[in-house]
N, C-alpha and C positions, 0 to 999 in steps of 0.2 A: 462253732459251738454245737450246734443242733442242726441238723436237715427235716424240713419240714416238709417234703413232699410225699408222706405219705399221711400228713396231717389231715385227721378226719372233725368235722364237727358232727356230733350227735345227740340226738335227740332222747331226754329219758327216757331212761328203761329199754334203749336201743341198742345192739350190740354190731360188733364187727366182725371179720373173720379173716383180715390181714394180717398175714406172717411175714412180717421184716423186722428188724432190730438188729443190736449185740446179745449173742447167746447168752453172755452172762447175765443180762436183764430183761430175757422176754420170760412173762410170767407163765406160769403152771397153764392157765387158759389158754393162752396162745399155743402152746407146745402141743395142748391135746385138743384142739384143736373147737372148741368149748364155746367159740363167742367169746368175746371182751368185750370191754366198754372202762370207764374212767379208771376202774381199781386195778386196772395192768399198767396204767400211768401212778400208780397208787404205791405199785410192788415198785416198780421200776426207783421211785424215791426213795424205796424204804433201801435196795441195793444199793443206790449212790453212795446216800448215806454213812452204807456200815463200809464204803469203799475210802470216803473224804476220811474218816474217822480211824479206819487200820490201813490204808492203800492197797490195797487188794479186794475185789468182789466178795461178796460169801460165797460163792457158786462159780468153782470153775470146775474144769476138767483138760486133759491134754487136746478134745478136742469137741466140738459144736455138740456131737451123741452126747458123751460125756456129760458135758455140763449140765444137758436138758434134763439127764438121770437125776444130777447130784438134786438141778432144781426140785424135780416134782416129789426127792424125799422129804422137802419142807423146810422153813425153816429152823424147826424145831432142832432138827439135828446138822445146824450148824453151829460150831462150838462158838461162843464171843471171848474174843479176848477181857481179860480183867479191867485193863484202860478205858475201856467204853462205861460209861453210867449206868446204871440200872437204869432211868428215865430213857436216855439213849437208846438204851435195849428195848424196852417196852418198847417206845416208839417204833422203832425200825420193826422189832417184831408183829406189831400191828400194820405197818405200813404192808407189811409182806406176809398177809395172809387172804 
């Protein structure tokens, strides 16, 4: 399911500055390298998400550069399919900001 060995516990208002993941859900912070903290596990939900609901990420590319592009254009300019809810949307677009 999940591999947890790069699972951090932290402390509020504390950040991190480990880069591991899947491209397609490491968020904007991590990419640029920013500090993280809970709201990259925040993004990372809101990708799931729009992936359980169309199967496919919002955020690919043919390859790891790629994608981290597509990411940090936002997710504003990812288009939603129709199928997904407006609440859905909202949602996941909060999730992934």
């Amino acid at each position: 399911l999940v591999d947890f060995g790069f699972a951090k516990r932290l402390d509020h208002g504390r950040k991190t500055w480990t880069f591991c993941g899947t491209p397609e859900y490491v968020a904007p912070e991590v990419i640029l390298n920013k500090g993280h903290d809970i709201s990259a596990d925040y993004w990372s939900l809101g990708v799931l998400m729009f992936e359980l609901l169309t199967g496919t990420p919002p955020f690919t590319g043919g390859d790891p550069m790629k994608t981290y592009n597509i990411i940090l254009k936002g997710i504003d300019a990812i288009e939603f399919p129709r199928s997904i809810t407006r609440n859905a949307t909202a949602l996941i677009k909060k999730l992934c900001r």
